[in-house]
NUGUFI-624603 format. One record per residue: residue number from 0; residue in three letters; chain; x, y, z of N, C-alpha, C in turn. Coordinates in pm, whole numbers, padded with zeros to 5 digits, always signed. Example, Ala and Ser with C-alpha at 12.3 -4.5 7.8 and 13.67 -1.06 7.14 Angstrom:
sekol vokol->0 seke->ALA guba->A n_px->+01319 n_py->-00569 n_pz->+00780 ca_px->+01230 ca_py->-00450 ca_pz->+00780 c_px->+01320 c_py->-00330 c_pz->+00780
sekol vokol->1 seke->SER guba->A n_px->+01285 n_py->-00225 n_pz->+00708 ca_px->+01367 ca_py->-00106 ca_pz->+00714 c_px->+01290 c_py->+00003 c_pz->+00787
***
This chain:
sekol vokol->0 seke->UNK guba->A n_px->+05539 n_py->+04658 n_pz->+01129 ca_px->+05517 ca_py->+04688 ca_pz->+01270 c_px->+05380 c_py->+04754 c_pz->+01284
sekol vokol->1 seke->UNK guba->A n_px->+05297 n_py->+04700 n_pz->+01373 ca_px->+05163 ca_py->+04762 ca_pz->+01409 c_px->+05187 c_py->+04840 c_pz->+01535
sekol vokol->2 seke->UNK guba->A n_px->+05120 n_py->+05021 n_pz->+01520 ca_px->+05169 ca_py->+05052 ca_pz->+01638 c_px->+05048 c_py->+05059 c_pz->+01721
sekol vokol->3 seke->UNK guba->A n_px->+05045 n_py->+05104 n_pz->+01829 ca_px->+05018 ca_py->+05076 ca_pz->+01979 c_px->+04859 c_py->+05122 c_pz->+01937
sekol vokol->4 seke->UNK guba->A n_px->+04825 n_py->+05216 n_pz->+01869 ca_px->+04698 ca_py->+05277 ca_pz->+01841 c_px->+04612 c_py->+05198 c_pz->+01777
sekol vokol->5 seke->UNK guba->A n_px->+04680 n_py->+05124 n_pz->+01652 ca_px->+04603 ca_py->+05051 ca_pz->+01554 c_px->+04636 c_py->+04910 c_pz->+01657
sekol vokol->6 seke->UNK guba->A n_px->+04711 n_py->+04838 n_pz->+01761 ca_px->+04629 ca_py->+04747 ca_pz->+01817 c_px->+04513 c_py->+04790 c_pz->+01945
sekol vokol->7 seke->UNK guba->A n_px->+04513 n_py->+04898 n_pz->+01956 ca_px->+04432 ca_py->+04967 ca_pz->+02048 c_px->+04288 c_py->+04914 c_pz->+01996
sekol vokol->8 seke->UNK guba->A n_px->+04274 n_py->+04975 n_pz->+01853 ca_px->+04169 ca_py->+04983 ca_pz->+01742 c_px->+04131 c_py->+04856 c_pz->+01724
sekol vokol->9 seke->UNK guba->A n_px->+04219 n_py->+04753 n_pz->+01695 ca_px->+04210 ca_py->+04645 ca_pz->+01666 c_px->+04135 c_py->+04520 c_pz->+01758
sekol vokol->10 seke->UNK guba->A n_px->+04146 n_py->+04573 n_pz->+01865 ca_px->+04075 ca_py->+04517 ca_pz->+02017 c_px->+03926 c_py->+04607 c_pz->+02023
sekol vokol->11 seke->UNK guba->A n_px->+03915 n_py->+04704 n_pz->+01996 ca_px->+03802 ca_py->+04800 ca_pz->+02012 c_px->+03726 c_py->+04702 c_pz->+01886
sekol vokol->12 seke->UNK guba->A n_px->+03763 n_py->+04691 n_pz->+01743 ca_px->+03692 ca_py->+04616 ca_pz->+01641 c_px->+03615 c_py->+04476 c_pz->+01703
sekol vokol->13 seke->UNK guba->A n_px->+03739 n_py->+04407 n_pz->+01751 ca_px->+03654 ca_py->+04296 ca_pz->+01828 c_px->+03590 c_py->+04325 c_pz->+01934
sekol vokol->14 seke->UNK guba->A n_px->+03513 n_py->+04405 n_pz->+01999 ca_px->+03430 ca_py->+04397 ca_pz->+02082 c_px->+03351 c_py->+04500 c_pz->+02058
sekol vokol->15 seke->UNK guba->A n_px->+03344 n_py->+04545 n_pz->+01942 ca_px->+03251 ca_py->+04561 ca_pz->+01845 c_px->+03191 c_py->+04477 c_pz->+01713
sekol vokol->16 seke->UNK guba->A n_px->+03269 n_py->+04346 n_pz->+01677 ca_px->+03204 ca_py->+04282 ca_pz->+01630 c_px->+03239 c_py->+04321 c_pz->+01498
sekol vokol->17 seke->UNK guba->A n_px->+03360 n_py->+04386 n_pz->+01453 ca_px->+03368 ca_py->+04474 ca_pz->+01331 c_px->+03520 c_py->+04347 c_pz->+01232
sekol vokol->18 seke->UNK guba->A n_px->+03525 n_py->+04331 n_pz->+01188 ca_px->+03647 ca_py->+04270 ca_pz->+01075 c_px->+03707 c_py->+04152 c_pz->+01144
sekol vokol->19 seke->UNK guba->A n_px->+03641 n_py->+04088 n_pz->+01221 ca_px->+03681 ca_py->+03955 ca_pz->+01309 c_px->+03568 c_py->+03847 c_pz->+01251
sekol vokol->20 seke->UNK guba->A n_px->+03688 n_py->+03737 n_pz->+01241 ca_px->+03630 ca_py->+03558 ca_pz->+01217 c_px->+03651 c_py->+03466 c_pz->+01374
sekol vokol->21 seke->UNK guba->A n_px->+03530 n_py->+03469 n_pz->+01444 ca_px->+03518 ca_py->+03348 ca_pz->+01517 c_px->+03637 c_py->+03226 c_pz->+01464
sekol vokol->22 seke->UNK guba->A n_px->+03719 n_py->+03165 n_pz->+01517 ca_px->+03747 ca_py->+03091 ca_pz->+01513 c_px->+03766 c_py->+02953 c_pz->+01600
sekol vokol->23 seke->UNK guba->A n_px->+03701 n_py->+02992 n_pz->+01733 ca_px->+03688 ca_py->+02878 ca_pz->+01793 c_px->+03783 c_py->+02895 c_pz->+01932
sekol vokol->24 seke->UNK guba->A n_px->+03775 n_py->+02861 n_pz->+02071 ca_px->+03827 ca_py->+02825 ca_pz->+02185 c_px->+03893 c_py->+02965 c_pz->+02188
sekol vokol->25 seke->UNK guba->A n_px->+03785 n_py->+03060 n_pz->+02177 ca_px->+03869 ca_py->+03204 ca_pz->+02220 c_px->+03953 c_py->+03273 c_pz->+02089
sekol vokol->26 seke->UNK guba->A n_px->+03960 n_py->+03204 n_pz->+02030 ca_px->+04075 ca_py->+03290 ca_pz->+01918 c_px->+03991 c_py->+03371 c_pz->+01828
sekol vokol->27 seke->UNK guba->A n_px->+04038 n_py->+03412 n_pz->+01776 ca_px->+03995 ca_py->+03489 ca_pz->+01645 c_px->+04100 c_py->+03547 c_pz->+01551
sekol vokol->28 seke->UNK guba->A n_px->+04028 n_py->+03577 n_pz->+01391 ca_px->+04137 ca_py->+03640 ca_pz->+01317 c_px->+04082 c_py->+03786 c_pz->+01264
sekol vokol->29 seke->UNK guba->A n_px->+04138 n_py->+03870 n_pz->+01302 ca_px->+04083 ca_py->+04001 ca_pz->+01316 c_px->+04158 c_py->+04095 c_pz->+01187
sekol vokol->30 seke->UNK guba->A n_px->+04124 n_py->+04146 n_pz->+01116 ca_px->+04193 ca_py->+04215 ca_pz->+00972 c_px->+04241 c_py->+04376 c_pz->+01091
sekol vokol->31 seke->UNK guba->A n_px->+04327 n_py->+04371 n_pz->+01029 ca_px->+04420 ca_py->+04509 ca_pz->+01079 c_px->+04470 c_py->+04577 c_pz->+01000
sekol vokol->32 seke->UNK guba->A n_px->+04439 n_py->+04716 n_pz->+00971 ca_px->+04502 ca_py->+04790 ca_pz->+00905 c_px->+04669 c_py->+04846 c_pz->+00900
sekol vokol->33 seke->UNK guba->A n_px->+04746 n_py->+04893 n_pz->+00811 ca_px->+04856 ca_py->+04927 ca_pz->+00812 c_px->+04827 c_py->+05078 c_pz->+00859
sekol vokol->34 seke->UNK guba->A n_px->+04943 n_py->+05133 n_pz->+00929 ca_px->+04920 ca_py->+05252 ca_pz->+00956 c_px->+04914 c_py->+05336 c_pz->+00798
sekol vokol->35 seke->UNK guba->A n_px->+04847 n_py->+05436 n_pz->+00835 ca_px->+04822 ca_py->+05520 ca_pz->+00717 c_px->+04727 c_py->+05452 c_pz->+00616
sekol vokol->36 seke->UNK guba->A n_px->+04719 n_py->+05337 n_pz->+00629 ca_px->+04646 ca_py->+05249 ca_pz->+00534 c_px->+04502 c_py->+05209 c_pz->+00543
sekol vokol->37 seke->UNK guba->A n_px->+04429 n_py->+05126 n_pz->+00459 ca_px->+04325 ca_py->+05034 ca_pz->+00497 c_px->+04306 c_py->+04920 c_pz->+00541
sekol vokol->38 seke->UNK guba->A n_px->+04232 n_py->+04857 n_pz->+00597 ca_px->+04226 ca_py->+04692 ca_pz->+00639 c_px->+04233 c_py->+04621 c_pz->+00501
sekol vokol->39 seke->UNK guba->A n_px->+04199 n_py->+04639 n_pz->+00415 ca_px->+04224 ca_py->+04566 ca_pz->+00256 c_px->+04346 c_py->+04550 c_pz->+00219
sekol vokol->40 seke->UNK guba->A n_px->+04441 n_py->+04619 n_pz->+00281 ca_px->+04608 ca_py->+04603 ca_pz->+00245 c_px->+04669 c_py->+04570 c_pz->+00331
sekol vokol->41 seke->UNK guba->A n_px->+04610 n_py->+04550 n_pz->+00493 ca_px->+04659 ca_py->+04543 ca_pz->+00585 c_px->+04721 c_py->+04397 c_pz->+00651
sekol vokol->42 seke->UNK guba->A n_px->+04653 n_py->+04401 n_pz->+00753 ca_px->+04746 ca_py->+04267 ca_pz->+00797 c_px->+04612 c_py->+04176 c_pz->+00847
sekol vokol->43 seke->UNK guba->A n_px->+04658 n_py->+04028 n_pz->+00912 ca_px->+04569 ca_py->+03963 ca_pz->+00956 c_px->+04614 c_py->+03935 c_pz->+01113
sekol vokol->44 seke->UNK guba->A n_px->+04570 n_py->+03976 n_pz->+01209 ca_px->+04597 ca_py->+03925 ca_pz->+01343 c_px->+04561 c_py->+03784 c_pz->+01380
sekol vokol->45 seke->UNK guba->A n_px->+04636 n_py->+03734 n_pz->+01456 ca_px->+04494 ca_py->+03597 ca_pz->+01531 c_px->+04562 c_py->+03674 c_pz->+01702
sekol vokol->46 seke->UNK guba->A n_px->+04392 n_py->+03604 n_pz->+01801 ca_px->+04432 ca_py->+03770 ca_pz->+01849 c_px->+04333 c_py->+03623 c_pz->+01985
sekol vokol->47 seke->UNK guba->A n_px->+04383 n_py->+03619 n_pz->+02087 ca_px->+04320 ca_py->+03546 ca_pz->+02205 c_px->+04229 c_py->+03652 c_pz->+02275
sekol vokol->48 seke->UNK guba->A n_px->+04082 n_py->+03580 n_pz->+02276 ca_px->+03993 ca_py->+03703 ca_pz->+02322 c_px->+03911 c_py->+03678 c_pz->+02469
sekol vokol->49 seke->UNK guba->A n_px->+03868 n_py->+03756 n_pz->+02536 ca_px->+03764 ca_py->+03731 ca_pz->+02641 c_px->+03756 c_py->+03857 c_pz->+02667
sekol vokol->50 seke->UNK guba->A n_px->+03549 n_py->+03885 n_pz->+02599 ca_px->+03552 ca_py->+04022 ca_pz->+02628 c_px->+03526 c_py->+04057 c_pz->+02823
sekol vokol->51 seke->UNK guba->A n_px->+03628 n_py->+04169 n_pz->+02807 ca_px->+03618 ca_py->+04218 ca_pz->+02944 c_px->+03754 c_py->+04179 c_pz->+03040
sekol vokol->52 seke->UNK guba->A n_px->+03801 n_py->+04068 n_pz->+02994 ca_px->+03885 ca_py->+04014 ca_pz->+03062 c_px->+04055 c_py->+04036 c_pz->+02958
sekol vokol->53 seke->UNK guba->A n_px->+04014 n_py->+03999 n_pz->+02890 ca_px->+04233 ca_py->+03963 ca_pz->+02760 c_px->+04150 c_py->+04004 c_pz->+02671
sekol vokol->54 seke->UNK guba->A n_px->+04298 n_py->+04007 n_pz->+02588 ca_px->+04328 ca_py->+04013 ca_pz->+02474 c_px->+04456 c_py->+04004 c_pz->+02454
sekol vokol->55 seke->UNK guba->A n_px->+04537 n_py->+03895 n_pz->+02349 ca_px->+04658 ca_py->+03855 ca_pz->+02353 c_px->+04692 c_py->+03850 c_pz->+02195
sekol vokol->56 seke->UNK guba->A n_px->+04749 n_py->+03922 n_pz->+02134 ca_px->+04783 ca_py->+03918 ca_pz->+01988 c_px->+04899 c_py->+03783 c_pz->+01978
sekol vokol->57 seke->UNK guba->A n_px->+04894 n_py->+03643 n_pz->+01915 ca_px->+04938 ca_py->+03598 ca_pz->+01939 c_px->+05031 c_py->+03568 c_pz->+01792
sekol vokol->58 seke->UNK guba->A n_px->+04973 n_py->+03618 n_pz->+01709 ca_px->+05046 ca_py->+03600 ca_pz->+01534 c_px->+04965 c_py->+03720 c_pz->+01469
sekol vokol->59 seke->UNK guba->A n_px->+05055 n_py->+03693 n_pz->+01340 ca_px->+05029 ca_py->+03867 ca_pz->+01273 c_px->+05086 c_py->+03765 c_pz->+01103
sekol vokol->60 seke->UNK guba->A n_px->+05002 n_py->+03847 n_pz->+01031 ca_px->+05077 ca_py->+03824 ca_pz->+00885 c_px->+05004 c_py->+03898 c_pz->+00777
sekol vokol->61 seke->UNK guba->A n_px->+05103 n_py->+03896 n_pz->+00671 ca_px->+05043 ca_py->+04038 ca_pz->+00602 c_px->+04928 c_py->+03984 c_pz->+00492
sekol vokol->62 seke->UNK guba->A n_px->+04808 n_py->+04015 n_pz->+00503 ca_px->+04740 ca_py->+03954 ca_pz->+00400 c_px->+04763 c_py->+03888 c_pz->+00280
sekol vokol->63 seke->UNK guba->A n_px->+04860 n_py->+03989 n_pz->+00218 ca_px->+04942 ca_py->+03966 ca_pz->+00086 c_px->+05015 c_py->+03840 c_pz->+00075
sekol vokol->64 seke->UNK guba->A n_px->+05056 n_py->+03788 n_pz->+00221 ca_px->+05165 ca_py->+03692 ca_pz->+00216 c_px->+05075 c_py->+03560 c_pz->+00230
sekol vokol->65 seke->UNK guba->A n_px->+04966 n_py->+03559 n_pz->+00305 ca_px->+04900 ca_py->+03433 ca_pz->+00359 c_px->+04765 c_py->+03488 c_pz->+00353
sekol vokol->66 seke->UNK guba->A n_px->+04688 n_py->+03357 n_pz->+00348 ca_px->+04531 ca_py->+03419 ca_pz->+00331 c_px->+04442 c_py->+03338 c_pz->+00458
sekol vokol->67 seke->UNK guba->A n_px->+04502 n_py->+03289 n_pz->+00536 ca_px->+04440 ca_py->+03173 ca_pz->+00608 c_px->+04550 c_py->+03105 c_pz->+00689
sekol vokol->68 seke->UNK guba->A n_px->+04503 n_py->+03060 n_pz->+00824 ca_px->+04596 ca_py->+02936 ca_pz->+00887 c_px->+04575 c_py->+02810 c_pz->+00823
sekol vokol->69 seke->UNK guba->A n_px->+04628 n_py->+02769 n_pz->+00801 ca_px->+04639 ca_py->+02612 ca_pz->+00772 c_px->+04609 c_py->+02528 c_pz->+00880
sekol vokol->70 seke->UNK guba->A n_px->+04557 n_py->+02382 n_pz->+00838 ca_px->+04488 ca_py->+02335 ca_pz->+00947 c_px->+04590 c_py->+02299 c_pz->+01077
sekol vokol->71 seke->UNK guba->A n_px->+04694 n_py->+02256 n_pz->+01055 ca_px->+04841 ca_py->+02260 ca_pz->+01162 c_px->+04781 c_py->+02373 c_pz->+01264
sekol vokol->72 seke->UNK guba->A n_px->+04825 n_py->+02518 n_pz->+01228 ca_px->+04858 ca_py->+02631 ca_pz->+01246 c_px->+04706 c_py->+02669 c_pz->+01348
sekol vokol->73 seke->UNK guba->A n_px->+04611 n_py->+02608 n_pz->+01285 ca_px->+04485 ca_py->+02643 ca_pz->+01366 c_px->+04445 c_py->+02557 c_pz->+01505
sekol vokol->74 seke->UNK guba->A n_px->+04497 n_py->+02485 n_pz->+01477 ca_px->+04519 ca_py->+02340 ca_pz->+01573 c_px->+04581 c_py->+02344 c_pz->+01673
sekol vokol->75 seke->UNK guba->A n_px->+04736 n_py->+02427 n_pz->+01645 ca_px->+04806 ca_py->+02446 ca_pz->+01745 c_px->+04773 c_py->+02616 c_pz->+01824
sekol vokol->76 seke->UNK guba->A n_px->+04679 n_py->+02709 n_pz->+01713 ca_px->+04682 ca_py->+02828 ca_pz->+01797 c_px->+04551 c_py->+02838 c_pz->+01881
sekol vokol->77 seke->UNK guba->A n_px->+04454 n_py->+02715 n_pz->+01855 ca_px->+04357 ca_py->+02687 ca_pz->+01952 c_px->+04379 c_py->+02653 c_pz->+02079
sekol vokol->78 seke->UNK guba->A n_px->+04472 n_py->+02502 n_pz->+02056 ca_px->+04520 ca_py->+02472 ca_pz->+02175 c_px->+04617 c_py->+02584 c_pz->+02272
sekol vokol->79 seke->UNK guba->A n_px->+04642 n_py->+02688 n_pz->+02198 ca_px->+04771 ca_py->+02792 ca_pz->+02269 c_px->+04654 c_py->+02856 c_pz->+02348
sekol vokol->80 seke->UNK guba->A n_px->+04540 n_py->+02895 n_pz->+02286 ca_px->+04465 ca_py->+02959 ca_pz->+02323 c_px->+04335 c_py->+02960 c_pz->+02461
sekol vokol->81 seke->UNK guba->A n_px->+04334 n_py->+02800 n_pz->+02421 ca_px->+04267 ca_py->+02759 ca_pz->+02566 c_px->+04369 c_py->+02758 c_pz->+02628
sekol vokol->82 seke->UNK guba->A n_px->+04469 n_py->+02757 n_pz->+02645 ca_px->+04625 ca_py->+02756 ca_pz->+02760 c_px->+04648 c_py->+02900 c_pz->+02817
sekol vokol->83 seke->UNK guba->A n_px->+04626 n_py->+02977 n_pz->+02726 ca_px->+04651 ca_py->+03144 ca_pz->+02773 c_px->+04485 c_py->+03175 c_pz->+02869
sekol vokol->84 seke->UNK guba->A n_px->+04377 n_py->+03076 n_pz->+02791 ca_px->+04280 ca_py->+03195 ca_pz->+02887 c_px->+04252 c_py->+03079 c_pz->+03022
sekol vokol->85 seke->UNK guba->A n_px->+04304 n_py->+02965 n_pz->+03061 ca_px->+04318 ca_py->+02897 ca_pz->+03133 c_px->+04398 c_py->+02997 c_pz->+03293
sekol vokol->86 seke->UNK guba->A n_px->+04538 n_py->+03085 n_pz->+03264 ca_px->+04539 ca_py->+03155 ca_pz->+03329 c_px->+04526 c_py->+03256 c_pz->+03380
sekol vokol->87 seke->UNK guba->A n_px->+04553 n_py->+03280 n_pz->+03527 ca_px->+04442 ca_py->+03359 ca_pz->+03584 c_px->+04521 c_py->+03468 c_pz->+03549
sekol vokol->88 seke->UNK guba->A n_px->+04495 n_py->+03643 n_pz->+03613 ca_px->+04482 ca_py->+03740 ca_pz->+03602 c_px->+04636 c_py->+03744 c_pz->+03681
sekol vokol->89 seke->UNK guba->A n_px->+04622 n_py->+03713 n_pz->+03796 ca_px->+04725 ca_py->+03759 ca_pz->+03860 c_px->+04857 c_py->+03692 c_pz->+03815
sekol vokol->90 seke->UNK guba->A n_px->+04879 n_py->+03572 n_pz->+03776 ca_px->+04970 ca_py->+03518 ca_pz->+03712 c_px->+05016 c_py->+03559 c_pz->+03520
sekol vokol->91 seke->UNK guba->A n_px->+04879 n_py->+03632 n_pz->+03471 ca_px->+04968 ca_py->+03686 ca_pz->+03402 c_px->+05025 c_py->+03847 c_pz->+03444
sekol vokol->92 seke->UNK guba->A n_px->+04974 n_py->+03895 n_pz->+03531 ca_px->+05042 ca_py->+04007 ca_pz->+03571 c_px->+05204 c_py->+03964 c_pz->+03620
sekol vokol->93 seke->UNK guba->A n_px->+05174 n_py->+03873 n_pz->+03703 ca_px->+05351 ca_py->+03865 ca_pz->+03740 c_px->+05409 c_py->+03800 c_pz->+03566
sekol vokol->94 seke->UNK guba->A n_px->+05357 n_py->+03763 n_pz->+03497 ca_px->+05434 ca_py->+03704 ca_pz->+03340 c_px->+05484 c_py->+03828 c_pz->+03282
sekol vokol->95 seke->UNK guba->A n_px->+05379 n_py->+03946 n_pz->+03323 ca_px->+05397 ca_py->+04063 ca_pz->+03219 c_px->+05577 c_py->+04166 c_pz->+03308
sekol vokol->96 seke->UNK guba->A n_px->+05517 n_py->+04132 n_pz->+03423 ca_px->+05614 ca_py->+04174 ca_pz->+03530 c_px->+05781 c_py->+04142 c_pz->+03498
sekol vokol->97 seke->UNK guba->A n_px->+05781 n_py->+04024 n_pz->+03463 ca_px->+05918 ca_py->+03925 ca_pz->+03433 c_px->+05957 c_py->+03887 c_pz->+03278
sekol vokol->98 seke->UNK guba->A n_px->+05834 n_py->+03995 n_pz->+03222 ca_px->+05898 ca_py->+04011 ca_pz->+03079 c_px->+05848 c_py->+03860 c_pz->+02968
sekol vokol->99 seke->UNK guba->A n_px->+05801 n_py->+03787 n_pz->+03025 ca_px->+05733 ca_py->+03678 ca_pz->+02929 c_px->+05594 c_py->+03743 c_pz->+02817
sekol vokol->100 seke->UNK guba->A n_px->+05542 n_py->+03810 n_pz->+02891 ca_px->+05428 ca_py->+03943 ca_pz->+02811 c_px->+05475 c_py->+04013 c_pz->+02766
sekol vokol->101 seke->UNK guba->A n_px->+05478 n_py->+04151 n_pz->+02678 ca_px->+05463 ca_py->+04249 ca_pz->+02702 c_px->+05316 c_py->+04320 c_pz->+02636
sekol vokol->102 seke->UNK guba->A n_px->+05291 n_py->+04419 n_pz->+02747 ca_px->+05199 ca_py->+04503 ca_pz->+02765 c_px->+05143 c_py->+04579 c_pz->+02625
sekol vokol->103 seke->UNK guba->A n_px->+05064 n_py->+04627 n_pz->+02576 ca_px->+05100 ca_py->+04761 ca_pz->+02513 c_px->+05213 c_py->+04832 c_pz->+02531
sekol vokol->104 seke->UNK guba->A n_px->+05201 n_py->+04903 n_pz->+02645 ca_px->+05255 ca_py->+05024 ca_pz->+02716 c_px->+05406 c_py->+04960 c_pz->+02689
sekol vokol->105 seke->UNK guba->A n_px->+05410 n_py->+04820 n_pz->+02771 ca_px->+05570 ca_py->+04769 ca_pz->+02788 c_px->+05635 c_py->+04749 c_pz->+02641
sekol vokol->106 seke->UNK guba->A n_px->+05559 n_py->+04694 n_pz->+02529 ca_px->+05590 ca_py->+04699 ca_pz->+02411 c_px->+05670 c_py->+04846 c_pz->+02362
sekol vokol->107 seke->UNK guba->A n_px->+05581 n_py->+04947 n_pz->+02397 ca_px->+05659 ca_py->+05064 ca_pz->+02368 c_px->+05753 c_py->+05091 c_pz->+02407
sekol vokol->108 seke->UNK guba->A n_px->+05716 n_py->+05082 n_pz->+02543 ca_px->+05882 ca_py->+05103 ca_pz->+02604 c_px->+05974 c_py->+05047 c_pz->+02534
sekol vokol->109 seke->UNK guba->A n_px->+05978 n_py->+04905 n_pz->+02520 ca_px->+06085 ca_py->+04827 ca_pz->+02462 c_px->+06088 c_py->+04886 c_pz->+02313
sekol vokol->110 seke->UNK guba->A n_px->+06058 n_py->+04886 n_pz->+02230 ca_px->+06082 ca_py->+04925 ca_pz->+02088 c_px->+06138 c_py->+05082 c_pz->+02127
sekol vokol->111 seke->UNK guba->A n_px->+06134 n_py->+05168 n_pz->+02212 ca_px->+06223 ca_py->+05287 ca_pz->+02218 c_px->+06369 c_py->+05275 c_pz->+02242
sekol vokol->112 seke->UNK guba->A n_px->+06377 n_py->+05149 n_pz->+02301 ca_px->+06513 ca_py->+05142 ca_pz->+02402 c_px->+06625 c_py->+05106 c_pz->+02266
***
């Protein structure tokens, strides 16, 4: 589980330009640290970007386990990816509203309950 701070961090890295691979139509794969940990042990995000506008963590895996998407996996999280930044602002607010998102914030909530 990555908590709310280290994806805080993890969005701050990419728009700083810090432990992120371009990958094409918005995506990227961004190295994430474990809490308490380093990015060298940590995890790998692929993470839907537009600075100023999103950011959508859309897969997670632990370095250790996988080292890379496979060409399938990249294929289909491109295409996910022009699809997410295709919509607008206000439609994902009502998504986040009706529970198809969740937020940061709403993430927490939910993992307390």
């Amino acid at each position: 589980m990555l908590s709310d701070s280290i994806l805080l961090k993890t969005i701050d890295n990419m728009k700083n330009h810090l432990s992120a691979s371009r990958l094409g139509s918005g995506l990227f794969k961004v190295r994430t640290s474990k809490t308490g940990e380093g990015k060298s042990s940590g995890f790998r995000t692929i993470l839907v970007f537009k600075e100023s506008d999103i950011a959508i963590f859309v897969y997670g895996f632990a370095k250790n386990e996988k080292d890379n998407l496979d060409e399938g996996e990249l294929r289909f999280f491109k295409k996910l990816s022009k699809d997410l930044l295709n919509i607008d602002k206000q439609k994902f607010l009502e998504l986040t509203k009706n529970g198809e998102f969740l937020s940061i914030e709403e993430y927490l909530k939910w993992e307390l309950r």
